[in-house]
C-alpha positions in Angstrom: -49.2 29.5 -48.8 -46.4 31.9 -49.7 -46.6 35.5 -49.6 -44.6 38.4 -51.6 -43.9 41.8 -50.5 -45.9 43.1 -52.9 -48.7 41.4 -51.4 -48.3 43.4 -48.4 -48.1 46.4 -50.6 -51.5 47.9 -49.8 -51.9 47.1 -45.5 -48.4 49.0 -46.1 -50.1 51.6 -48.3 -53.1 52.1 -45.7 -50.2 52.2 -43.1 -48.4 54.8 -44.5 -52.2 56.8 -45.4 -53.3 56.3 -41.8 -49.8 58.0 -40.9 -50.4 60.6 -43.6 -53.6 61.6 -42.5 -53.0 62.4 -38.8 -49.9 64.5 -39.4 -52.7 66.3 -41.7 -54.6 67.0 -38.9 -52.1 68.2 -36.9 -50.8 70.7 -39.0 -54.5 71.5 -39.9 -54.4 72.1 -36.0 -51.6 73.7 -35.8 -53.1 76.5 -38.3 -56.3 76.5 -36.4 -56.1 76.4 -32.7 -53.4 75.2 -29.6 -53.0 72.2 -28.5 -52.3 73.3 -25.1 -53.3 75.5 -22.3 -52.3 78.9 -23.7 -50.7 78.6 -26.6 -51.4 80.4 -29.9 -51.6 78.9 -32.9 -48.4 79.4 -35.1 -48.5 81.0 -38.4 -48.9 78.4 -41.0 -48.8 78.9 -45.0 -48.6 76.4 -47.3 -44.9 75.2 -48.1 -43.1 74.6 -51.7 -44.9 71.6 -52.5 -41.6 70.3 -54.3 -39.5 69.1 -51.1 -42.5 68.3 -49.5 -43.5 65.6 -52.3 -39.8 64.4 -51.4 -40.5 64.4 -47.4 -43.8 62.3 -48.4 -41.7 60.1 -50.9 -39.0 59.3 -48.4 -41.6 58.6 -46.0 -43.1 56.0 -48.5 -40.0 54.3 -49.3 -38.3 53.7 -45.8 -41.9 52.5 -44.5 -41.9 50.2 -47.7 -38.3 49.2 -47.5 -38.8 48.7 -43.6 -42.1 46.2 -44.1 -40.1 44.2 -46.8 -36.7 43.7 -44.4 -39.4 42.2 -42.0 -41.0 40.1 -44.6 -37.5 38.5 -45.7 -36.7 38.2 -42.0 -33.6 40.6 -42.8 -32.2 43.2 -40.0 -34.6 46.1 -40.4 -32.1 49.0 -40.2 -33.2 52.5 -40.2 -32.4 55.1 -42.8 -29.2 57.4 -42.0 -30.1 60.2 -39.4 -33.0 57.8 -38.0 -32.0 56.3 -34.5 -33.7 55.8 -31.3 -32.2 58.5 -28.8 -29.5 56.6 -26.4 -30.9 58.4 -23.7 -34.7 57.0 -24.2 -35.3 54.6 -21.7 -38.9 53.8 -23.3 -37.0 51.1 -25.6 -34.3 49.8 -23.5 -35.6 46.0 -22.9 -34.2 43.7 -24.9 -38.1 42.8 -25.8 -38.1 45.5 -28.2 -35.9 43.8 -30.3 -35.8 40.4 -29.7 -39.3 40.0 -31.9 -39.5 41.4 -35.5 -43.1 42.5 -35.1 -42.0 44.9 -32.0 -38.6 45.5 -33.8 -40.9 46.9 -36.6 -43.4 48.9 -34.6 -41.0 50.8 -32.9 -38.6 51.5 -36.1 -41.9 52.5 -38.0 -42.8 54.9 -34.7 -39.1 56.5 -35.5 -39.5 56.9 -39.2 -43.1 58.5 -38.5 -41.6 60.4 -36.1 -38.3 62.2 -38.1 -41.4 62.6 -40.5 -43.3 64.5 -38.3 -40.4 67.0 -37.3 -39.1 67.2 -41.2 -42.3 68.6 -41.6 -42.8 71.1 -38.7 -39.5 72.5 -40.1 -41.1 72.9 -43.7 -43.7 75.4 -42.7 -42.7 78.9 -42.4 -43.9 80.3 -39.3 -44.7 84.2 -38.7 -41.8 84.7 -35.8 -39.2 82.2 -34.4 -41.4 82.0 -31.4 -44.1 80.5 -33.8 -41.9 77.9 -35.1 -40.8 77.1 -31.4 -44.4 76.4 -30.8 -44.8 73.9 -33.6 -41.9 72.1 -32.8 -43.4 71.9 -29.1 -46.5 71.0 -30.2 -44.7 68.0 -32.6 -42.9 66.8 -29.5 -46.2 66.4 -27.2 -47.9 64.5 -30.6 -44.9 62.3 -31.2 -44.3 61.3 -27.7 -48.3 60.4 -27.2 -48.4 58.6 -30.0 -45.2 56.2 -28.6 -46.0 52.6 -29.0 -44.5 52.1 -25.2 -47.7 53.8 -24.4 -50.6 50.8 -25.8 -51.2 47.7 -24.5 -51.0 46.1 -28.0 -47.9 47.4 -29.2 -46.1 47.4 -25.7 -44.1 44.2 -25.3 -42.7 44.9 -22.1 -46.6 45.0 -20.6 -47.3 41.7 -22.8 -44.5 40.1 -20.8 -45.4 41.7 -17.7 -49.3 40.4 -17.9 -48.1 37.0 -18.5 -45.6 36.5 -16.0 -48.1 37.5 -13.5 -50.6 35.8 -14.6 -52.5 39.0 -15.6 -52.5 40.6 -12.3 -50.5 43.4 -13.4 -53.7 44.4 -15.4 -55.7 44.3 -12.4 -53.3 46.5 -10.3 -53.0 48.9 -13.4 -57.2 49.4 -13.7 -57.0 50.0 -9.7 -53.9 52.3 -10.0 -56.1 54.3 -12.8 -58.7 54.6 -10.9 -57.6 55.9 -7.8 -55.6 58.4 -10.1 -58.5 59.7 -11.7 -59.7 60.7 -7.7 -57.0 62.4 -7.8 -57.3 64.5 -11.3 -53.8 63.3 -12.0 -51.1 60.9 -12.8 -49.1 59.6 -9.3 -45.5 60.4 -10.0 -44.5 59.5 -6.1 -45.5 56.8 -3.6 -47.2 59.6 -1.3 -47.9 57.3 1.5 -44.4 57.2 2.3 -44.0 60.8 3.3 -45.3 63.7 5.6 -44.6 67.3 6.1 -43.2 67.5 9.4 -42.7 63.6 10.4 -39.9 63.3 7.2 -39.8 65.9 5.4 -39.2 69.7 6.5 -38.1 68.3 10.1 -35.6 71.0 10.4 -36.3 72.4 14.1 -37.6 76.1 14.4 -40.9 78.2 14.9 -42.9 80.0 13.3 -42.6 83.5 14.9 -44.7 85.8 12.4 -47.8 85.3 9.9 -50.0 87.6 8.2 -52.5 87.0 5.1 -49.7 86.1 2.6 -46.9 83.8 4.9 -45.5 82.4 7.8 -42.1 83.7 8.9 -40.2 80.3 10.4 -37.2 81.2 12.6 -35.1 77.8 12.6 -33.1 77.0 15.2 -29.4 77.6 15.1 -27.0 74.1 15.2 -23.6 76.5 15.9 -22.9 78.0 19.3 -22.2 81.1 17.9 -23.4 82.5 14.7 -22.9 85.1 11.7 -24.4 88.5 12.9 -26.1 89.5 10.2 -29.3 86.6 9.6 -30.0 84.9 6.2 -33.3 85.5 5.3 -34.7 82.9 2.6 -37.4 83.7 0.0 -38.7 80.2 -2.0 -40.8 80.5 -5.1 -44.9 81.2 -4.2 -45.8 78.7 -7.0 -44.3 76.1 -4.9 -44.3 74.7 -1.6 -40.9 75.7 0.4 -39.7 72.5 1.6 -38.0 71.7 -1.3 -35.1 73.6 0.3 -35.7 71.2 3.5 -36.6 67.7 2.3 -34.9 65.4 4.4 -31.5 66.1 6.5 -29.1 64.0 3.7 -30.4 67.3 1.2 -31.4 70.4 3.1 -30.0 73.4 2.3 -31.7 75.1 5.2 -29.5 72.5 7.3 -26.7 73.1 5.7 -26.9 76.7 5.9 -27.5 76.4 9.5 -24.4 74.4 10.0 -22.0 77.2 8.2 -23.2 79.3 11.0 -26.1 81.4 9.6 -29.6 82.1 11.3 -31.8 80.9 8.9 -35.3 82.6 8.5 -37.4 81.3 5.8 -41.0 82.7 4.2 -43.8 79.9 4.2 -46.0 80.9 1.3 -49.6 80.3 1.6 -51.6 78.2 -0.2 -54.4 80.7 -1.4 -57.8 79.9 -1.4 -60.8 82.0 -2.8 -60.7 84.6 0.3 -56.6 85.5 -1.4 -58.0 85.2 -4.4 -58.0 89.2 -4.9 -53.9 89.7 -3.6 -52.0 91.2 -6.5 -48.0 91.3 -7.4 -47.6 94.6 -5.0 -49.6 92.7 -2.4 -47.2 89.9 -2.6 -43.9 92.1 -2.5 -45.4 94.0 0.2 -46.2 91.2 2.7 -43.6 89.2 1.7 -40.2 89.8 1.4 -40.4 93.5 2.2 -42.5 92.5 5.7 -39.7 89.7 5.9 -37.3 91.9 6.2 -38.1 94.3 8.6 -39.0 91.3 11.3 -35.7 89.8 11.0 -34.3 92.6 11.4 -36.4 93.7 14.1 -36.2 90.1 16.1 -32.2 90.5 15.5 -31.2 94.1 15.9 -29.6 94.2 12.9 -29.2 97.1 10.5 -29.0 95.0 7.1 -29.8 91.3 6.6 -28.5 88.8 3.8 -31.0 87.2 1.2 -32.0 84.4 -0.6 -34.4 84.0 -3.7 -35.3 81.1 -5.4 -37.1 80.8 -8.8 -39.7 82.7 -9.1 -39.0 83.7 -4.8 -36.1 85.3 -6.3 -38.0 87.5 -8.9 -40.3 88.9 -6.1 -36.8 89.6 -3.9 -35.2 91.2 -6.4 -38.4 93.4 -7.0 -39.0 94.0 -3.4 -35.4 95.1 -3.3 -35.7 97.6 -5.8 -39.0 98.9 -4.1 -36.6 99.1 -0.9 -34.6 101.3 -3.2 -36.6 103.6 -4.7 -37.7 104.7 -1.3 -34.1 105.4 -0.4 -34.0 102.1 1.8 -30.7 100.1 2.4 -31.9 97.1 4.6 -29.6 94.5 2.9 -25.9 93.4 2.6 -26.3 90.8 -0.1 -28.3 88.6 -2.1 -28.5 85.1 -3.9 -30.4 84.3 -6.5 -30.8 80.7 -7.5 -32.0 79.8 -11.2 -34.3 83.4 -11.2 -35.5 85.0 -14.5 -34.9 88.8 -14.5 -34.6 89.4 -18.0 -37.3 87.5 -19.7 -35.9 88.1 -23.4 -35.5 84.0 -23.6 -37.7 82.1 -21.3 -37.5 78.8 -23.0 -40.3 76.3 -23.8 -42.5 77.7 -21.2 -42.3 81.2 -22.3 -44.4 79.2 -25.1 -47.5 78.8 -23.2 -47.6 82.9 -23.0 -49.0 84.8 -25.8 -50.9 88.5 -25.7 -54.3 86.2 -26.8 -53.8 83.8 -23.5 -52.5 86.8 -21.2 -56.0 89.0 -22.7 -57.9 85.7 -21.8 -56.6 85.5 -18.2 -57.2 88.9 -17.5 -60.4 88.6 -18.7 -61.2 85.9 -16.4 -59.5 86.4 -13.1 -57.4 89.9 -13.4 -60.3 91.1 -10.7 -59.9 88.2 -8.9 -59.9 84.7 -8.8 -57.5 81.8 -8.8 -54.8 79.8 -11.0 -55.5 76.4 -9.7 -51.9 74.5 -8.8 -53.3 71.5 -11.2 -53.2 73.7 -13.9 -50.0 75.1 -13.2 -48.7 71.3 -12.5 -49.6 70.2 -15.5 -47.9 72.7 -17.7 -45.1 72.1 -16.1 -45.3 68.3 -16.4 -46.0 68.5 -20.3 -42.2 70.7 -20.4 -40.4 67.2 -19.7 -44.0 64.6 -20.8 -41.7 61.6 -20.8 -40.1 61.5 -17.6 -42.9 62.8 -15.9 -46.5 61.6 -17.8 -46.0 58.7 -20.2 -43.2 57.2 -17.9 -45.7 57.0 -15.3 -48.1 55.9 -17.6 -47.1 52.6 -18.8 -45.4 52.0 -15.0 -48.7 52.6 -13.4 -51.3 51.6 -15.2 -49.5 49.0 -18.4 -47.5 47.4 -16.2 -49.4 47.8 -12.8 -46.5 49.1 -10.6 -46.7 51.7 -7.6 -44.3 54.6 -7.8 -41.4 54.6 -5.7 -40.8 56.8 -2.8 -39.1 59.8 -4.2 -38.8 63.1 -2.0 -38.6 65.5 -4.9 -41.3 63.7 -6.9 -44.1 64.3 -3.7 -43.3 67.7 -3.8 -43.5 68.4 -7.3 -46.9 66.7 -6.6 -47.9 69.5 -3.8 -49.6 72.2 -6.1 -50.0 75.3 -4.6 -52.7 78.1 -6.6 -52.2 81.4 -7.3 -54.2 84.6 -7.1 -55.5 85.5 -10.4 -54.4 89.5 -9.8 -51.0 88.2 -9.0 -50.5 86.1 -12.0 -51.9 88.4 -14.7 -49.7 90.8 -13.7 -46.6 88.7 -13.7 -47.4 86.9 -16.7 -47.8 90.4 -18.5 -45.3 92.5 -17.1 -42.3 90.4 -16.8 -42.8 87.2 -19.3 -45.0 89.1 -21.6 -43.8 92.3 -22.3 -40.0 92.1 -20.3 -41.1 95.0 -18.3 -38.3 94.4 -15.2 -35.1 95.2 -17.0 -36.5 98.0 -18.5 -35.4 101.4 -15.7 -38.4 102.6 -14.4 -40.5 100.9 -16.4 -42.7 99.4 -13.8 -44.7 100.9 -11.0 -44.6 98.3 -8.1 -46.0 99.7 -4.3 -46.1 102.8 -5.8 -43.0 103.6 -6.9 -40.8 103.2 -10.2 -38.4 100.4 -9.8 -34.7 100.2 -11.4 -32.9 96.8 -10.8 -29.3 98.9 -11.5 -30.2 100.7 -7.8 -29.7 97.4 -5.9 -26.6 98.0 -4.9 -26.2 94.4 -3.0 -23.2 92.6 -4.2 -24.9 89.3 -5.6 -24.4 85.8 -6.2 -26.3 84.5 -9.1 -26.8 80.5 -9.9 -28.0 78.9 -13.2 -28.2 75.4 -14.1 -27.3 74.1 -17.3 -30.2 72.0 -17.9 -32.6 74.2 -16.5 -35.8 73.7 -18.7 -37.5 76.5 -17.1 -35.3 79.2 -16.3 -32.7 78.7 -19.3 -29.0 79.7 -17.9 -27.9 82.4 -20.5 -31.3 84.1 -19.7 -30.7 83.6 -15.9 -27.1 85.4 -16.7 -28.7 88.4 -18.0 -29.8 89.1 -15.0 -26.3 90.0 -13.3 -26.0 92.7 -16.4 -29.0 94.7 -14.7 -28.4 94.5 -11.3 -26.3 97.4 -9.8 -24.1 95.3 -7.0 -21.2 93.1 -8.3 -21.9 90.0 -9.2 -20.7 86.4 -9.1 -22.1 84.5 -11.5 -21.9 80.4 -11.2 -23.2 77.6 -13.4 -24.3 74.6 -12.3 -25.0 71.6 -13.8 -28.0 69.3 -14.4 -31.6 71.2 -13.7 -33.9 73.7 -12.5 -34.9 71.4 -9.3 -31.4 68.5 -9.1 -29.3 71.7 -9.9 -29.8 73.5 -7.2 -30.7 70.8 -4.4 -26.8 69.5 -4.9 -25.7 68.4 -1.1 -22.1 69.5 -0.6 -22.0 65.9 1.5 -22.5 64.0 -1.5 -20.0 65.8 -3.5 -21.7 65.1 -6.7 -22.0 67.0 -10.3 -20.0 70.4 -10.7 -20.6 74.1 -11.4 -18.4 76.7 -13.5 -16.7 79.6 -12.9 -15.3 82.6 -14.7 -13.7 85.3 -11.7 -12.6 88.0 -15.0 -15.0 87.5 -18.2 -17.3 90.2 -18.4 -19.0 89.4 -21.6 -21.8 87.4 -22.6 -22.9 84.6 -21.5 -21.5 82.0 -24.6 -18.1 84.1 -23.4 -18.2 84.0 -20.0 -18.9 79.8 -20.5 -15.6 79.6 -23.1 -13.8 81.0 -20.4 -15.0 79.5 -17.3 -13.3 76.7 -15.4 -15.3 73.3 -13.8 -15.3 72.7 -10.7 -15.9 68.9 -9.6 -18.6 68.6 -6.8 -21.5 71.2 -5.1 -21.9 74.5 -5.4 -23.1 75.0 -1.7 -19.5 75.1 -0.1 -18.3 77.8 -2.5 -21.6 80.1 -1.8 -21.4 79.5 1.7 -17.5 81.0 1.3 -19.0 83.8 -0.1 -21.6 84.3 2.2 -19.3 84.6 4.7 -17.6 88.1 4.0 -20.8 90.0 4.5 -21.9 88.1 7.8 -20.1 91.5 10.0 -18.6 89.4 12.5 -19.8 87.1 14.9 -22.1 86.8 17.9 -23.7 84.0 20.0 -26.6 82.3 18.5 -30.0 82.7 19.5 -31.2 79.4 20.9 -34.7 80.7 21.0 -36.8 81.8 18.0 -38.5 85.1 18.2 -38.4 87.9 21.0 -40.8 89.3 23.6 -42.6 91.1 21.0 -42.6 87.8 18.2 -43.6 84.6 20.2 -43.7 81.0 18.9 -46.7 80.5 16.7 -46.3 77.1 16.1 -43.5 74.4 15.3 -41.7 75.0 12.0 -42.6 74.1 9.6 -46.1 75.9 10.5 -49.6 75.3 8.7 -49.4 77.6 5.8 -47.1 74.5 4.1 -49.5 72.1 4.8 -52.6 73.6 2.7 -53.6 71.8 -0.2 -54.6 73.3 -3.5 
């Protein structure tokens, strides 16, 4: 029996109505309510109905002219400005080309999808942040909707079940299940790791804790050492030993091996009893406590700093806390990918509207908690294809375990935080900018001004970084009061920063004159081939005020071991 095109015409019809129909529903849903944790519906009016009767034409004809190159067994080429991403490794086996029915699935998914954005960018939206949200929004519907993600439209899994004789199906179901335990997709083989038998194995003691943190004293690897200590703040809405993974890529190591004496805050993980701590309690018995103990254990006037993330944003503010009451306890301080000015804050600035900040507040401003999951998984949807669908199809299509992967496990290890805490950050600094604004903000009872640290600074943004974008992260050296040396590195928020100097991999930029903005200071600055560690450490070194021998025990008489570093607080699960 031979068949026509035209004979196809109305399954391709349908096709194309079926497509039709749930991008209607997702702009109906964009007009109506978010799609995600937090985010406001964007500002939707109807568009010129001429060039979107063209959109919906074009869309018509390349799905036609695509059905009827498969039909005459002809290359099914895509239209002009329609091509798979290089990068996307969802479509990298040869399978998806090497049949014409998976050929024409996955073209069809990429005319759908240039569809879908052509038609985000059609509707005006109230504010640029409004369109940034539908565009979002588009992405996360778009990448669900990937043919790599179904069994039937997968060929890659259709190969996999039959070369193993289906038990990859069998080892997918089991992998699902012990996921949903779990209230999550496994991005990590987490039986391969431990806190404390291979990861955060860096010797040292735990020499101080209150409510809030652990203060680990580590133990020097240098006979003698820089005077003045390096204290280390990580981010509370992660776990710490991201900076001490394994020895190959620890900073604290490496630190400890230019000749510092590394002290680093252990967060806790809070549970309902912390569920009442706010932003001043965290400032206060945090970094501020912090300081005054190493400072205390090593009779030192002033002590050198470290912030990371979100750890930076609470040491800045604790510095200029320190300064408004006249305090001068610190010779210099690092910031590593930290947000000061939140004018751009990237895609997640997109989850944080005055609707989802009023809702919070409503809910937990009195007290309460922000479960890590939650915060996990917002995170996680910022980059869905590397780390949800990817894991997807591996785990459950195709029946694989993750590999062991250090970063991966820790990006697993959710931490909560207080509800007080979070309302206030998410209104004061991402909401409303409140930080770069002198003497905007009331923090421990005093008016803070950023320009009144005078602490020359070193301040490092990744080119990648998805959460802390680099220009925004820049902005930042324009409101603090200290000089300022501003580096670039490349790749991301996490790969960026945890560079080993051993492997001598990637680069970072510098620019020692331009004093402009940020698009200047790049046209200006020259790349440097390999880690940004050694050319910190460099600069670390003219504030260390000489030299002294190091302290082979942690602590004094008055602060006595604890426990063995890295200390319990780490170890709390969410």
């Amino acid at each position: 029996m031979a068949f026509s095109s035209d004979s196809f015409a109305p399954a391709s019809q349908i096709f194309i109505q079926v497509g039709q129909t749930l991008m209607q529903g997702f702009v109906d849903l964009l007009g109506t309510q978010p799609r995600a944790p937090g985010v406001s519906a964007p500002s939707l009016d109807l568009p010129d109905p001429e060039p979107l009767v063209k959109l919906q034409k074009n869309l018509v004809d390349q799905h036609q002219h695509l059905w009827n190159s498969m039909l005459r067994g002809e290359d099914q080429s895509l239209p002009p400005g329609i091509e798979a991403d290089p990068g996307d490794r969802r479509f990298s086996s040869p399978e998806w080309k090497s049949s014409p029915v998976f050929d024409y699935v996955l073209q069809a998914y990429l005319i759908n999808s240039h569809y879908i954005r052509e038609l985000v960018e059609l509707y005006p939206a109230s504010d640029d942040k409004a369109k940034e949200r539908a565009r979002f929004l588009a992405r996360q519907f778009i990448d669900a909707l990937s043919p790599a993600n179904f069994l039937a439209t997968n060929p890659e899994f259709i190969r996999h079940a039959l070369d193993t004789g289906g038990q990859c199906i069998t080892d997918g179901i089991n992998n699902l299940i012990n996921d949903y335990g779990k209230g999550r997709v496994s991005i990590s083989d987490e039986s391969a790791f431990e806190i404390g038998r291979n990861l955060a194995t860096t010797p040292g003691a735990v020499i101080f804790e209150n409510e809030l943190i652990q203060l680990i004293q580590y133990v020097p690897t240098t006979p003698r050492v820089a005077r003045r200590p390096l204290l280390i703040i990580p981010p509370c809405i992660n776990k710490f030993y991201v900076l001490d993974l394994q020895p190959e890529n620890s900073f604290v190591r490496y630190a400890l091996e230019q000749g510092n004496t590394v002290f680093l805050v252990s967060w806790r993980n809070p549970k309902a009893g912390q569920g009442h701590l706010t932003w001043h309690d965290y400032l206060e018995s945090g970094p501020i406590t912090a300081i005054d103990k190493v400072r205390e254990i090593c009779k030192v006037d002033q002590v050198n700093t470290l912030g990371w993330c979100v750890g930076g944003t609470l040491l800045t503010s604790a510095l200029a806390v320190l300064a408004a009451r006249g305090e001068d306890k610190v010779a210099s301080l690092t910031l590593l990918t930290t947000l000061l000015d939140y004018s751009e804050t990237g895609e997640l600035g997109l989850f944080i509207d005055e609707p989802s900040v009023a809702e919070r507040e409503a809910k937990m401003a009195q007290g309460g908690l922000l479960k890590g999951a939650e915060l996990s998984s917002v995170f996680s949807m910022l980059r869905a294809n590397d780390l949800v669908w990817n894991y997807v199809v591996s785990n459950y299509l195709k029946g694989k375990q993750p590999p062991a992967f250090d970063l991966l496990y820790w990006n697993s290890d959710s931490t909560n935080l207080p509800g007080p805490f979070a309302c206030w950050y998410l209104r004061n600094l991402y909401l409303e900018n409140g930080l770069r604004v002198a003497d905007k903000l009331e923090m421990c009872g005093v008016k803070v001004d950023l320009a009144r640290i005078e602490a020359p600074n070193y301040v490092l943004a990744t080119r990648e970084d998805h959460i802390v974008p680099w220009k925004s992260s820049y902005l930042g050296t324009r409101l603090l009061g200290g000089e300022s040396r501003f580096v670039l590195g490349a790749s991301g928020h996490i790969a960026g920063v945890i560079n080993p100097a051993s492997k001598n991999k990637r680069s970072f930029w510098l620019n020692e004159s331009e004093q402009g903005n940020a698009d200047h200071w790049l046209n200006g600055a020259q790349e440097h081939k390999g880690s940004w560690w050694q050319d910190w450490s460099n600069w670390l070194k003219q504030f260390a005020d000489g030299e002294c021998a190091a302290r082979i025990k942690p602590g004094n008489v008055k602060y006595k071991l604890i426990e063995p570093a890295p200390g319990r607080y780490v170890k709390e699960k969410s």
